[in-house]
C-alpha positions in Angstrom: 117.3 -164.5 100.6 121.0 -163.3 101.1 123.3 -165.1 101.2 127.5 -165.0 100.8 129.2 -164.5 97.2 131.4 -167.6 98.6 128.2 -169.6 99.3 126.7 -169.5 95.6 125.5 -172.1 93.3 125.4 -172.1 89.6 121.7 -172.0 88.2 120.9 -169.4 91.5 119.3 -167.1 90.2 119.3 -163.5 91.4 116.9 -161.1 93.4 117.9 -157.8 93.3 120.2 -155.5 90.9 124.1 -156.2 92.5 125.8 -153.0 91.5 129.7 -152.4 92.9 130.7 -149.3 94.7 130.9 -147.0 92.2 127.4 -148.1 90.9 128.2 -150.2 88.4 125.6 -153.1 87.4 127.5 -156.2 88.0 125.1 -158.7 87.7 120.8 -157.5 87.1 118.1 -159.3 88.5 116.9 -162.4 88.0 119.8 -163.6 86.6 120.9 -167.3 86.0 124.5 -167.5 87.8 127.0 -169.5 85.8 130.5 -169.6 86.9 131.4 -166.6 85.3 129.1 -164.7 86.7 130.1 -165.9 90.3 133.7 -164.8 89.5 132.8 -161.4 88.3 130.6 -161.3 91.9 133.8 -162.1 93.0 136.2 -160.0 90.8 134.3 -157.1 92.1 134.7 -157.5 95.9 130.8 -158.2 96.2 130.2 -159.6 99.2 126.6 -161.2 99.7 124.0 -161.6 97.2 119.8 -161.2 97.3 118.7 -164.7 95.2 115.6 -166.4 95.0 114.4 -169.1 97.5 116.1 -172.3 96.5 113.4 -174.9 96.5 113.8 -178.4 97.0 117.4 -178.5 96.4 116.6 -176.6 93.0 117.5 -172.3 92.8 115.8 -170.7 90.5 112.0 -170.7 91.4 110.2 -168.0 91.8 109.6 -166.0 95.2 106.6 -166.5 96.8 105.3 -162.9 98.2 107.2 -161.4 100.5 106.4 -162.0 104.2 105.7 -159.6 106.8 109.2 -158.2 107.8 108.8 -159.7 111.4 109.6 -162.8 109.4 111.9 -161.9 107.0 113.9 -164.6 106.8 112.6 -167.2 104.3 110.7 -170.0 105.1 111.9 -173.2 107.3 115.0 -171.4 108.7 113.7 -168.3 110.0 111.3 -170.9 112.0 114.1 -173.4 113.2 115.7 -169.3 114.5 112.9 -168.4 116.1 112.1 -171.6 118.2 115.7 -171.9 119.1 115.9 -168.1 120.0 112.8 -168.3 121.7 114.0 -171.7 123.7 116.8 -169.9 124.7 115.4 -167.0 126.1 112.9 -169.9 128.0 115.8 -171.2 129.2 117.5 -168.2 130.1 114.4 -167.4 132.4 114.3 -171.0 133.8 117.8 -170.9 134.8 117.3 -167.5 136.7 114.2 -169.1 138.6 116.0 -171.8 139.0 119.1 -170.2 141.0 116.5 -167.7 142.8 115.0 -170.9 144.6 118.4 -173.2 144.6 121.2 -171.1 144.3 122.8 -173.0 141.8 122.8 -174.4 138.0 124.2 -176.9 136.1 126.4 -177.0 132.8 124.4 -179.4 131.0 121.0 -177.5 132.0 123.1 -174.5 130.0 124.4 -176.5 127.3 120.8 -177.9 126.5 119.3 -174.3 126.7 121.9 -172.5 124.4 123.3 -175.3 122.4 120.3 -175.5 119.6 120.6 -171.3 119.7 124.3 -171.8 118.7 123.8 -174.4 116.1 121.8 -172.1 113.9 123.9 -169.4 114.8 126.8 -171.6 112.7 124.5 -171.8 110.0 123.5 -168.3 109.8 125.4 -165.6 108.4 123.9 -162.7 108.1 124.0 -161.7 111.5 121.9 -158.5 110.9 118.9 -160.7 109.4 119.2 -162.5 112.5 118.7 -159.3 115.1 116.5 -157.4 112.8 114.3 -160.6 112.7 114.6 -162.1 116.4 114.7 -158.7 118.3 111.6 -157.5 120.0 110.8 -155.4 122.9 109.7 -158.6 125.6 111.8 -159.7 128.5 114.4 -156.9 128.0 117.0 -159.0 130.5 116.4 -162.7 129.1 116.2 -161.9 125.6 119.6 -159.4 126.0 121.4 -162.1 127.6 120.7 -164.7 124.6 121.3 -161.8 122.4 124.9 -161.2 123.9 125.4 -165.0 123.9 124.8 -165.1 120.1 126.9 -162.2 119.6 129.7 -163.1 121.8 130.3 -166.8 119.5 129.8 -165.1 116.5 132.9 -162.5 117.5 134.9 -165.6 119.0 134.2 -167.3 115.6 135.5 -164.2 113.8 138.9 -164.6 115.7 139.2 -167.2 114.4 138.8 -169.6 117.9 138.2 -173.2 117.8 133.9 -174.1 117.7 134.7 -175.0 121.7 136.3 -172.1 122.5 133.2 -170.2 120.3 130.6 -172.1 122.5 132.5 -171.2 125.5 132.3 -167.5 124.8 128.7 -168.0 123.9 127.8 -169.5 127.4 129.9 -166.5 129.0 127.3 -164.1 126.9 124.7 -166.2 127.4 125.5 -166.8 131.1 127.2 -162.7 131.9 123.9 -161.1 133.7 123.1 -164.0 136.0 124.1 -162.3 139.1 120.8 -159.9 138.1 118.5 -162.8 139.2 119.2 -161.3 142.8 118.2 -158.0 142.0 115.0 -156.7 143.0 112.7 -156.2 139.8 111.2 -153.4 140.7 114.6 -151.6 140.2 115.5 -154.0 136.8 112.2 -152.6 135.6 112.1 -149.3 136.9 110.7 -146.8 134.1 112.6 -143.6 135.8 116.0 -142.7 136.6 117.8 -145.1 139.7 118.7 -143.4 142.4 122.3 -143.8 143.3 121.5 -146.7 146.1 119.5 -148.3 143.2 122.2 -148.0 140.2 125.1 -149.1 143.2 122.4 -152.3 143.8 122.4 -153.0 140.0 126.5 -153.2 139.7 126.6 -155.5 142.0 125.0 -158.1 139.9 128.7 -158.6 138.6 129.9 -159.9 142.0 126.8 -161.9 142.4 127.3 -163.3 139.1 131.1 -164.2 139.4 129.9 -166.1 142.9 127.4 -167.9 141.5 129.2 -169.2 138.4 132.2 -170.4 140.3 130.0 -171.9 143.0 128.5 -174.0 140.4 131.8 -175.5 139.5 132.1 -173.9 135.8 134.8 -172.9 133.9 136.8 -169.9 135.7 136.5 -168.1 132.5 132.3 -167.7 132.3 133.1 -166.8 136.2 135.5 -164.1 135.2 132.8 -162.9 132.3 130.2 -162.3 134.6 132.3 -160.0 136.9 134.1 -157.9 134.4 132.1 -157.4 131.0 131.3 -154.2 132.6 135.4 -152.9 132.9 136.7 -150.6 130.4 140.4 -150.3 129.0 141.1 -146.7 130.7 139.6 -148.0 134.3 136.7 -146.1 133.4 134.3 -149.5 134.0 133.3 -151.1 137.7 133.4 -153.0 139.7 137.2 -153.0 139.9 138.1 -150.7 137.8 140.2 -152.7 135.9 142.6 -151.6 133.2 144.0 -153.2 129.8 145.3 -156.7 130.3 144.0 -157.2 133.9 140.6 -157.7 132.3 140.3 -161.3 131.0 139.9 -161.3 127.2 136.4 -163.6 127.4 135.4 -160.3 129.3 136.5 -158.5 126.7 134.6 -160.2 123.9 131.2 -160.5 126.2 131.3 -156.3 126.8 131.5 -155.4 123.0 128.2 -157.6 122.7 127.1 -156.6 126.2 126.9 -153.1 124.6 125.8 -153.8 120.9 122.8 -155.6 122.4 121.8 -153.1 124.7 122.4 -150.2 122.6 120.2 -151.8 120.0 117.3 -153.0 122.0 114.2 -151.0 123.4 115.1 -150.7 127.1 111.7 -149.4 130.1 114.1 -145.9 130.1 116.2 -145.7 126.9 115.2 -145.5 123.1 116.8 -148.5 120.9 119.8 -147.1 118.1 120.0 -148.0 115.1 122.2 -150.9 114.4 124.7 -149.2 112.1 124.3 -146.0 114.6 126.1 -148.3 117.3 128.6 -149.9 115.4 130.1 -146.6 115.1 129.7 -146.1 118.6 131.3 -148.8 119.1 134.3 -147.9 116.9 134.5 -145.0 118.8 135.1 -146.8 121.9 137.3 -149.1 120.3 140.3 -146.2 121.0 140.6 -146.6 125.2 137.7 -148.5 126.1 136.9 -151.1 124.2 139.3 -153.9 123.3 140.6 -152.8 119.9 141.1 -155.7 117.5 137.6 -157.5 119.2 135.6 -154.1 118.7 137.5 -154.0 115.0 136.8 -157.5 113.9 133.5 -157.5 115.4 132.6 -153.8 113.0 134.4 -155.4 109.7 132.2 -158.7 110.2 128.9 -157.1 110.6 129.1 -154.5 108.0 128.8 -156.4 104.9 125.2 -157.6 106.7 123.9 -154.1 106.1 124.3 -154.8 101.8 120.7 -155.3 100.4 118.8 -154.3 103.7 116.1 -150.8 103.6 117.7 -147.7 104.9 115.1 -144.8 106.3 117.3 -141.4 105.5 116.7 -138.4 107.7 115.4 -137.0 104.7 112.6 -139.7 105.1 113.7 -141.1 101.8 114.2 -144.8 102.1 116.6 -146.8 100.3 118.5 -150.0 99.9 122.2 -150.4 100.9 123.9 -151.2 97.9 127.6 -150.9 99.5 129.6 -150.3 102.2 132.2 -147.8 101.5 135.7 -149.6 101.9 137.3 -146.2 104.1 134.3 -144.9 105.5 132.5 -147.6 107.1 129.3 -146.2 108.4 128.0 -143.9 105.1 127.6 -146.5 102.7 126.1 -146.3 98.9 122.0 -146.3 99.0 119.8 -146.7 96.3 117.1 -144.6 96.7 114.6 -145.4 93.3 116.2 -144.6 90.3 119.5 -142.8 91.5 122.4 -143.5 94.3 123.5 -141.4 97.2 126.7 -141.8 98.5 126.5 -140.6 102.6 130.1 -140.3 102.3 129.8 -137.2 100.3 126.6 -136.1 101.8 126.9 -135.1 105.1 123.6 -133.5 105.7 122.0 -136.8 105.7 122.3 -139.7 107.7 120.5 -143.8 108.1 117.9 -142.7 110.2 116.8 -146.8 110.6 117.7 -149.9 108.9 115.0 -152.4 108.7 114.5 -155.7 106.5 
């Protein structure tokens, strides 16, 4: 399992070769950790570390055989993930039926639906583990806005808000597409292009989402998410066509994970991306569109999540990440058997797919 440098234990023992980024062997594999060994992790500006399952309390053991990567994550947390994931996306549905037939939803039904989703979220930090391992192609719109709501605390958390304010941005993710739970489903789930009636029918989910929020009485902030996570710095967004500080910052947060989650999921008319693919993306939409220190902090979290996971080169080489480069963010270090590339100097080849 990975884990953070900062999060070691003497007597864990390691899984994997740690090299830095000029391929140096820090530490080998199946080492012991002592304390000096945890400060050289450190000295070298290693990040996270592959070590053996800790059983019982006790690091050290041997690794049972690997799982299937579906379930990648070791043992008894990647269950307590999934069936808080899974609960969440339950919910999610539930509370779309729910203000279908009512027209309205209550705060604790939200709280009881996303709270358990955000509690592992506090205890998990590899954040890529967590979308490589939960993400799948079913209920495209419930499991998108969980996915959004996970990513929208982390990045609040990375700001370094409060846990309430983080579990308010999470309901504003979890909570942003409501207003879709009046749109016709044969339009959500249309395989073909919408026509321009359909696609003007879909935007409107933002008004119908800002209505319903506030007539449920919740905080004017999840009301403002709903209507503007789709507004862009430049004016470029709808419905309002808001510009810079006109858009409320929760928006802001909620539309970088809005469009990490959709970009990396498999969408009825689009292809997913890979996840290091729309990072850059998203740093490219960081200058106008995006809010710039969100989309930043969001990019400098997530990339250290990318050390130790498999890399499919357009060569068809695969690989493991061994380092991000400190400059150039999205070409990092792979191992590829006995020998490194470094996509920074190689610019005929690109991560075709990362994958646990």
């Amino acid at each position: 399992m990975k884990i953070p440098v900062e999060d070691l234990q003497i007597g864990d023992r390691t899984g994997s070769d740690v090299f830095n980024w000029n391929g140096l062997l820090v530490v080998s594999a199946h080492t012991v950790l002592n304390e000096d060994d945890i400060e050289k992790l450190q000295r070298h500006q290693i990040d996270y570390v592959d070590i053996m399952i800790r059983y019982n309390g006790q690091a050290g053991q041997s690794q049972p055989a690997a799982a299937p990567a579906s379930v990648a994550v070791a043992g008894k947390q990647v269950i307590a993930q999934t069936e808080a994931y899974q609960e969440a996306v339950d919910g999610i549905k539930q509370l779309f039926e729910q203000i279908q037939i009512s027209g309205a939803i209550h705060e604790d039904d939200v709280q009881q639906c996303f709270a358990p989703l955000a509690n592992q979220c506090e205890q998990e930090h590899d954040v890529v583990s967590l979308l490589l391992t939960l993400n799948n192609k079913d209920d495209y719109t419930y499991q998108h806005s969980v996915q959004v709501g996970m990513i929208s605390y982390y990045i609040a958390k990375w700001l370094g808000q409060t846990e309430s304010d983080a579990l308010l941005a999470g309901k504003a993710g979890y909570l942003h597409d409501i207003g879709k739970s009046k749109i016709d489903n044969a339009i959500l789930q249309k395989p073909a292009k919408l026509t321009e009636e359909e696609f003007s029918e879909v935007k409107r989910h933002t008004h119908y989402g800002y209505e319903m929020i506030k007539a449920c009485g919740f905080n004017e902030a999840l009301a403002l998410a709903a209507l503007q996570h789709h507004e862009r710095l430049d004016g470029s967004g709808y419905p309002l066509q808001l510009k810079g500080t006109e858009i409320h910052p929760m928006a802001k947060i909620v539309a970088v994970a809005d469009i990490y989650s959709a970009m990396i999921s498999q969408r009825i008319y689009q292809e997913k991306q890979d996840l290091l693919y729309v990072l850059k993306e998203l740093h490219r939409m960081s200058f106008g569109m995006l809010d710039a220190q969100i989309t930043q902090v969001f990019i400098r979290n997530m990339l250290p999540n990318f050390i130790g996971k498999k890399a499919l080169l357009t060569s068809g080489e695969v690989g493991i990440i061994i380092l991000t480069h400190p400059t150039d963010f999205f070409n990092p270090l792979v191992q590829v058997d006995d020998h490194f590339i470094n996509l920074a100097e190689r610019p005929d080849l690109e991560i075709q797919e990362i994958y646990m």
